[in-house]
N, C-alpha and C positions, 0 to 999 in steps of 0.2 A: 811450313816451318814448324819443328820443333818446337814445345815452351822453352828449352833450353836459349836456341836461337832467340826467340822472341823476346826473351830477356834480356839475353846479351846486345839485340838491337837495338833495345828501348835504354840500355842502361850507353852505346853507342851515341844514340841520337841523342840523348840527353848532355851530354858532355860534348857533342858538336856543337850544340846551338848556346854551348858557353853559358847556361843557366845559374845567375848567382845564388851560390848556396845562403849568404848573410840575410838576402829577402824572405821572410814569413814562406809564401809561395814558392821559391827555391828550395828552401830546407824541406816543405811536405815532398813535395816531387821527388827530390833525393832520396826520403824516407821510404818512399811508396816504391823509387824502382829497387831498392837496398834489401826491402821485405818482398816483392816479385820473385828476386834471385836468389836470397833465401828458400822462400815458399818452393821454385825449381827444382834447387838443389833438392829440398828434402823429399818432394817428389819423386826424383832422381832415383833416391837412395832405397825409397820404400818399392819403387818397382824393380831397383835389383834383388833388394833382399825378396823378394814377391816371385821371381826367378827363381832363384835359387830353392825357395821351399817348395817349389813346382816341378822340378827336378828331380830333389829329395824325396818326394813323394811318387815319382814316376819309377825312383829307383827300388823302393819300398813294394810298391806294386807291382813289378819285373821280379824283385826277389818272392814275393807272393805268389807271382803263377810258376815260380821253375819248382817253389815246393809243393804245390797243387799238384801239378805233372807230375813230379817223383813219385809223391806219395800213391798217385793215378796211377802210377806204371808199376806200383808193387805188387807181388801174386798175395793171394790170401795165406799159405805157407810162409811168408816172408814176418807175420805175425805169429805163427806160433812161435816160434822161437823160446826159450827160457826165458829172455833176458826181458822180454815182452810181459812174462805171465805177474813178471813179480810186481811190487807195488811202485810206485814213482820213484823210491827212494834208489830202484838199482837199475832205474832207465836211465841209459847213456847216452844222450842224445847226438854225441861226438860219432855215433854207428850210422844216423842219417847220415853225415856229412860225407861218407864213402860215395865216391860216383858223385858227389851234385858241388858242385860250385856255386858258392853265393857271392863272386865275385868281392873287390876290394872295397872294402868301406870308407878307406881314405882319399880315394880317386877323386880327384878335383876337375871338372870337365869345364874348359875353355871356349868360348864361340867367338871369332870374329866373320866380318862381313864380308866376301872376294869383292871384286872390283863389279862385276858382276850382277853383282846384289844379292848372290847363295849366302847364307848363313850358315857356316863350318862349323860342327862340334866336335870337340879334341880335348883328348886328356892330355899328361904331363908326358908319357911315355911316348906319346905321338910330339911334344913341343921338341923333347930333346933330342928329335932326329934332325931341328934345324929346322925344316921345311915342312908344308901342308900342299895336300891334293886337292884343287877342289874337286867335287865330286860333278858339280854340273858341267863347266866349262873346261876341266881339265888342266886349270894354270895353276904354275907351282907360285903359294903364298911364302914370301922367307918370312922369316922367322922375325916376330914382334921387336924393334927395339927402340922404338919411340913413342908414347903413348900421350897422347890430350891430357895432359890435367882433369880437366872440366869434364869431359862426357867418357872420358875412355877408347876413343878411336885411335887405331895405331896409325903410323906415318904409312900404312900402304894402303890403308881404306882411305886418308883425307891429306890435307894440307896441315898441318900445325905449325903454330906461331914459332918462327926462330928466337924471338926475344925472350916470351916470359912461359912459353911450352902450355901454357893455362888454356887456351881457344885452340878452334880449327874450324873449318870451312862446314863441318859438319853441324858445328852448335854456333857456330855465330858467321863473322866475314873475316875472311883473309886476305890480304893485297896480294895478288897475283904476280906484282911486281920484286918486292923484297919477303912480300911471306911475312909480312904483319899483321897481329890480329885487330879485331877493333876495341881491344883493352890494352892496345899501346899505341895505334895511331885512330886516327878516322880518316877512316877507309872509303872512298866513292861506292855509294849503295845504287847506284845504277849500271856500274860496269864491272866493280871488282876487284882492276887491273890496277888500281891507282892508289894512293893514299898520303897524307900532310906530309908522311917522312920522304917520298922520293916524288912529289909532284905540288899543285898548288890547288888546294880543294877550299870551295865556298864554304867559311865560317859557320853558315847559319845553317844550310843542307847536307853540305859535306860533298856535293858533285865536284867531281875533279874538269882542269880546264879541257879536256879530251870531251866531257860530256855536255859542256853546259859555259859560254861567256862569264868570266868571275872578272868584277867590278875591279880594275888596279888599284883604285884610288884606297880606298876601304878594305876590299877581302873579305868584306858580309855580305855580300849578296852577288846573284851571279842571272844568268837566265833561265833557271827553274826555279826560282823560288823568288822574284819580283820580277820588276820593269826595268829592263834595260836600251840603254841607246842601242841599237840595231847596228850603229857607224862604230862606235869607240867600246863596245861593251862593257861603260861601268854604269852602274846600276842610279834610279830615280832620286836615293837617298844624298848622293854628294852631286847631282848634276838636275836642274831644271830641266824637263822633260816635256816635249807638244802636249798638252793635255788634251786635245784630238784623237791625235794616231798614239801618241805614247810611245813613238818609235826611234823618235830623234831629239836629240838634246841640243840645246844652245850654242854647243861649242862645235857642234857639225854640220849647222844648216840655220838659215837666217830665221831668227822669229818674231813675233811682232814686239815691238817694246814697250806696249802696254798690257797684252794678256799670254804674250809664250808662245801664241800658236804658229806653228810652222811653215814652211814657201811648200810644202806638200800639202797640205790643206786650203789653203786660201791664198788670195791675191794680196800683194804689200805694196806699200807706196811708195817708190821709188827715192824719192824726196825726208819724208819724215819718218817712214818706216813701220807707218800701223797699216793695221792688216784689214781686210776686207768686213771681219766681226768690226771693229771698232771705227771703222770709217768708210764713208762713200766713196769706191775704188771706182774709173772709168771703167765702165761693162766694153767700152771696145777696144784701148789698149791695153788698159790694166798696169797702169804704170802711174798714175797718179790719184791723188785724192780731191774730197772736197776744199781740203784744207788748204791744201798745194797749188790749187791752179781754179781756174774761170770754172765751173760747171753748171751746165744745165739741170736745173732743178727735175725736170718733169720727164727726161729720158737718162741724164748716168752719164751725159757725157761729156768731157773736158773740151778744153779750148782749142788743143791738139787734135780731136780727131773733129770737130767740128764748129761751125762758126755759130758764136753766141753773142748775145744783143748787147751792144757798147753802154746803150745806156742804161735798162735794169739788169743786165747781166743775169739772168734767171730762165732766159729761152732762147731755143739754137734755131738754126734754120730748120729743122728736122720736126719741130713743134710748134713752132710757131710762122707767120706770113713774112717773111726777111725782105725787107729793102735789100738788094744788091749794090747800091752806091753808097749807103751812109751804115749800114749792119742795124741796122734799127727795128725792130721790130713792131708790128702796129698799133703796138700801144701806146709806144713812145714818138711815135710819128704821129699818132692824135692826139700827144699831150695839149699842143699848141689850138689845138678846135675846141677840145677837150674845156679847157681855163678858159676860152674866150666865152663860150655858152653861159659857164658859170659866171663868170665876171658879169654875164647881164642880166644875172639875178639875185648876186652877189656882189653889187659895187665894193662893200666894205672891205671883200677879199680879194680881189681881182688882182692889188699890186704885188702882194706875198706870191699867189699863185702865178704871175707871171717872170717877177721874179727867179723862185723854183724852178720853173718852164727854162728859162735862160740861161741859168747855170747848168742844167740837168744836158 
């Protein structure tokens, strides 16, 4: 890119991402891209003028060697002459000018660029025949009659903006669509073909929706430039988002209702609804939690897919020795041996504990 361009995209992006001037940090940025396109511009200016006295100079130097030659090609007879012997005062210098053209000193010489990429130089006397040859590829150029504001491209080397004629495709972006520059709309700097005025481009980047998911809700963010739902594509900022995958939002897929996270991540409980991080989910249906239903402490697994001890309720048959007639596990089956042992070394406590024993 040009500095040209590069200014005019930074002076673009700036004005997409809606930067408030009134903030301290607004007003410098503003200043800095205001003095960039300045600084350009005069850039601009001093490599034309920089052109032109290069030119001037080369025509200086052309008219230098046709009088070297001349004067090369004269016989030594061509000095004696009279008009030669006398003092300066009756040298006429208008007697070189016989025979030698020192061509037009007014001649304005014009260059534009063919399609091509040859750079054409043409005087007036070649503009006013209408049309240009290129020399490399042979194509007839017509004749200038739209030029860039800004860098000077005619309308047959570039795009120029319909609206304000100031940009072209050459020093900045052009919507491909309506042929706006990006000092009248913002333009999609990913594709080109788009822009605010005949499409719907993200606030913050400026990708048009051909490029990139833009958030409905909002219109500041899109999928290049945050997180968006994957389902609905509006962006992190106006929707709770899986903080896992990041890929699906609240309102397209069930999540936990204590931490977000989504039924693509982790297992949920059917019942209350928390998810596998926040609670002990059955490792074999996956359909319920601790909270929800009977679970076995010491394997993960609910009352559903297996059978657990009526009376501690903390071991299934899968971990522990299961009575098959009463679900009791062997602990709770030698509660009753268990208290009587005691009780005959513990009179004091025998009737509590058997008691307990009783109820349990």
């Amino acid at each position: 890119m040009t500095l040209s361009e590069k200014s005019a995209y930074l002076k673009g992006l700036m004005e997409g991402m809606k930067l408030s001037t009134e903030t301290d940090e607004g007003k410098m940025i503003a200043a800095i891209v205001e003095l960039l396109g300045d600084v350009t511009k005069t850039l601009g200016d001093v490599q034309e003028t920089t052109i032109a006295i290069s030119d001037e100079l080369d025509e200086i130097e052309d008219d230098l060697d046709a009088i070297e030659d001349f004067i090369m090609s004269m016989d030594e007879d061509d000095f004696d002459d009279e008009e030669f012997e006398d003092d300066d005062e009756d040298f006429d210098f208008e007697d070189l000018e016989e025979g030698f053209d020192f061509g037009d000193e007014e001649t304005t010489i014009y260059e534009v660029t063919c399609a091509c990429g040859e750079v054409i130089a043409f005087d007036e006397e070649t503009l006013e025949k209408g049309s240009i040859v290129c020399p490399d590829c042979g194509e007839v150029c017509a004749e200038c009659g739209i030029v860039c504001g800004n860098c000077g491209t005619c309308e047959n080397d570039g795009i120029i903006c319909e609206d304000c004629g100031e940009g072209c495709d050459n020093c900045g972006i052009v919507c491909g669509n309506c042929l706006l520059c990006d000092n009248c709309a913002q333009v999609c700097p990913e594709c080109e073909k788009n822009c605010s005025e005949c499409s719907t481009v993200c606030g913050t980047c400026g990708f048009c929706e051909e490029c990139a998911d833009i958030c409905e809700i909002c219109g500041e963010g899109c999928s290049n430039c945050t997180e968006c739902c994957q389902e609905c594509g509006d962006c992190g900022n106006c929707l709770d988002l899986c903080p896992d995958c990041m890929e699906v939002c609240s309102e397209c897929a069930q999540v936990c209702v204590e931490c977000g996270t989504c039924e693509n991540c982790t297992e949920f409980c059917a019942d209350c609804g928390l998810c596998g991080n926040c609670a002990q989910i059955c490792t074999d249906c996956g359909m319920v939690c601790s909270g929800c239903a009977d679970f076995c402490e010491a394997c993960g697994l609910c009352g559903d897919c297996t059978v657990i001890c009526d009376g501690c309720g903390e071991a299934c048959e899968n971990c522990a020795d299961m009575c098959e007639n009463c679900a009791l596990c062997r602990f709770r089956r030698n509660i009753p041996f268990i208290v009587q042992s005691f009780a005959s070394s513990c009179p004091s406590a025998s009737a509590s504990l058997m008691r307990a024993s009783a109820s349990s």
